[in-house]
N, C-alpha and C positions, 0 to 999 in steps of 0.2 A: 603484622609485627610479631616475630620468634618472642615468645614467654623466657621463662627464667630458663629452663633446660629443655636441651632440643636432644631427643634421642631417634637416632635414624637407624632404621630397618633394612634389607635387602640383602639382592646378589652382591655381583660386581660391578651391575651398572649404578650401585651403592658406593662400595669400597674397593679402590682399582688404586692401580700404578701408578696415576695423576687422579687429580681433586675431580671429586663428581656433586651433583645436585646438591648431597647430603653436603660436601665440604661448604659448599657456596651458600647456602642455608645455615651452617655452623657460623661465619664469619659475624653470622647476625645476632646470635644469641651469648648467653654470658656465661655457661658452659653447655659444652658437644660432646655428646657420648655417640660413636659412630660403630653399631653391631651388625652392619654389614659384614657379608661374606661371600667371598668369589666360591661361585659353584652352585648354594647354596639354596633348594627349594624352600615351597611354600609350609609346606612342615616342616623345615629347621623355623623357617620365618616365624612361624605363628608360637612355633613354644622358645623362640629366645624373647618375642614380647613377652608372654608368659613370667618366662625367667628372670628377664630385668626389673619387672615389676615387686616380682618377691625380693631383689637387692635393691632399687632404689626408690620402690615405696611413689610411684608416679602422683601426682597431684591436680588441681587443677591449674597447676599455675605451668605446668610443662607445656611441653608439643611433639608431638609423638609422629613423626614423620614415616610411612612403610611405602616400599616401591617392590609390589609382590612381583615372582617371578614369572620363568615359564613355569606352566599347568604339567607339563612333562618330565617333570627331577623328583627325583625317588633319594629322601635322605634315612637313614640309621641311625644310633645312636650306640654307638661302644668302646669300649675299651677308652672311657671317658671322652671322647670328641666325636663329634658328627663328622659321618663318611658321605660321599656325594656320588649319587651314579645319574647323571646328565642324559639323555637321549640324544645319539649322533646330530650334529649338525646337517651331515646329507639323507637329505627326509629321503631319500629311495633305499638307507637304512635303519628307519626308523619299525618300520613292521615287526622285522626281524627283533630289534633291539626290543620289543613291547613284547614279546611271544617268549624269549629267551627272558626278560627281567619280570614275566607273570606281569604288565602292568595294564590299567583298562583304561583306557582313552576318558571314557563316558566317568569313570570312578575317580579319575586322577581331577577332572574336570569341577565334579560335586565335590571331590575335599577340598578344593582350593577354595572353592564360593564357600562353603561351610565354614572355611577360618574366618574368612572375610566379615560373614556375618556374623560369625564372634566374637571376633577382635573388634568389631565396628559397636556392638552392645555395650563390650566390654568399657571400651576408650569413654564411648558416652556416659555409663554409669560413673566414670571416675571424673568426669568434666573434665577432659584434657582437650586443648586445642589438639584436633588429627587431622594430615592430609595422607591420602591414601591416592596410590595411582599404582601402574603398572609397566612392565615391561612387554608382557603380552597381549594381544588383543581375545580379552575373556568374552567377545559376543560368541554363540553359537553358530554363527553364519560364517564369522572365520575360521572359525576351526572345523567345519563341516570344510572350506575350502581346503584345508593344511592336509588335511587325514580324510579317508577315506568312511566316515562316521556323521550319524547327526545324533546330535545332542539334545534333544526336543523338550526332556523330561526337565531336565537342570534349568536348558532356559526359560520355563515358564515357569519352575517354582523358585526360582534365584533371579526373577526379574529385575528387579531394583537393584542386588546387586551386581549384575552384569553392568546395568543402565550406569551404573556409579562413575564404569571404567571404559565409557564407549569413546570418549573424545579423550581419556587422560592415560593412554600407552607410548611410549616408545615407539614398540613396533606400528604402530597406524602412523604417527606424528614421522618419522625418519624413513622408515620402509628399509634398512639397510641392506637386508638380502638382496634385495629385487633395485635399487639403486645404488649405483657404483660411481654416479658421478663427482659426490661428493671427495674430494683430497682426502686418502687414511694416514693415518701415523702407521709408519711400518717399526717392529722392535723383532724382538729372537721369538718369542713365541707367535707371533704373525708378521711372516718376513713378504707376505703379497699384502699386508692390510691388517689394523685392525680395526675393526669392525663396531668396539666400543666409542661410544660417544665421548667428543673431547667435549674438555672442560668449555668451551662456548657454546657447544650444541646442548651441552645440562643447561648454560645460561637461557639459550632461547627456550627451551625447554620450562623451564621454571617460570619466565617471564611469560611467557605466551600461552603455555598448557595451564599450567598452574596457576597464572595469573598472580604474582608472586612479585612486589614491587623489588630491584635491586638497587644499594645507592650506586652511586659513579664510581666511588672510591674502591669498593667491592666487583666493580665491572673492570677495573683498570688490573685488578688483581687477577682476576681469572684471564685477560688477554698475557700476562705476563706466563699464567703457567701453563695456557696454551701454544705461547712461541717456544716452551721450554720442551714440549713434544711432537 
C-alpha cells in the first residue's frame, strides 16, 4: 500500500513520453510528485533526493520510490540546470567516449553504490516506506562482461548493496539490447524502435519484480495508454 505521498526518482525509464512505473504507482497514492529525468545519472539522482527533501520535509508517512540508472552518465551542474553527458550506446564506442570524457569505469561503479548506500541510510533514518531498483545490472560479473574491467574491490566492499539490486533491474528482467523479439513502439526519435519499456512491461515489471499488488481498475488504465503507443 503507497503512504500519503509517493515521490519517484530516476531516468527516463522514470519520466518518459508515456506513463512509466512511477506513473502506475502514482495512480495509487493521494499525491505524486514525479522527479524523474530523461538523460539523467545517478548523481543528478542522488542530490535531487537530497533537494526534495530540503522542499518537501519527507516523513514517515511518504514513499520514496528511486529507479537508479546506468553506472556510466556523468552529470554537471550549471548555469542553474543539470547537464547530461550519457556514454554512446554502441559499446565499440564506449572506450573512446571514457578516455575523451576522463571517466573511470571502476570510479563511476563505487559512486553509484556509495549513493545507494546513502540514500538507503538516509530514507531509514527518516522511516519512509523506500523501494529501490534499477535500470542497470550493478553485479560486478556484469559489468566485468560489458567492459573490459573487473571490479573486485567495490564488489566486496558494496556487498549488500549490489545484493539489493541482483533480481530488481531492468536490464536482467527485459534484456532489451540483446532481445528484439519483443514488438517496439516506433516515434521520430527512434524510427527502427524504441527501446523503452511501455507502459505494460513497467506493469509486469512492478507486479512481478517488485512484487507490487495493482488493482484491475489501474491495469485497465495502463492497457488503455499502452494501445495509445
Amino acid at each position: 500500500m503507497i503512504h500519503t505521498r509517493l515521490f519517484t526518482f530516476g531516468c527516463s525509464f522514470t519520466k518518459y513520453i508515456w506513463p512509466t512505473w512511477a506513473d502506475i504507482l502514482g495512480e495509487q497514492a493521494d499525491d505524486f510528485i514525479n522527479l524523474g529525468r530523461a538523460g539523467g545519472g545517478n548523481h543528478q539522482i542522488f542530490f535531487n533526493i537530497m533537494m526534495a527533501d530540503k522542499k518537501y520535509t519527507f516523513t514517515s508517512n511518504d514513499t520514496i520510490a528511486i529507479c537508479w540508472t546506468y553506472v556510466l552518465r556523468e552529470d554537471t551542474w550549471r548555469d542553474g540546470k543539470w547537464h547530461n553527458n550519457s556514454r554512446p550506446i554502441d559499446l565499440h564506442k564506449t572506450k573512446e567516449w571514457l578516455i575523451t570524457n576522463n571517466v573511470d569505469p571502476v570510479g563511476s561503479h563505487i559512486k553509484t553504490l556509495s549513493y545507494i548506500k546513502a540514500i538507503t541510510h538516509f530514507l531509514n533514518d527518516k522511516k519512509c516506506n523506500n523501494i529501490q531498483f534499477s535500470v542497470d545490472d550493478l553485479s560486478a560479473s556484469a559489468r566485468a562482461g560489458t567492459f573490459p574491467w573487473e571490479d573486485k574491490f567495490a564488489s566486496q566492499l558494496f556487498e549488500e548493496e549490489i545484493k539489493m539490486f541482483d533480481n530488481k533491474n531492468y536490464d536482467k528482467y527485459f534484456d532489451f539490447y540483446k532481445n528484439y523479439s519483443r514488438p517496439r513502439p516506433k516515434n521520430e526519435a527512434y524510427p527502427e524502435g524504441d527501446l523503452h519499456p511501455t507502459p505494460l512491461e513497467h506493469l509486469d515489471f512492478v507486479e512481478n519484480v517488485l512484487n507490487i499488488h495493482i488493482d484491475d481498475i489501474i491495469k485497465q488504465k495502463v492497457q488503455i495508454w499502452d494501445q495509445k503507443i
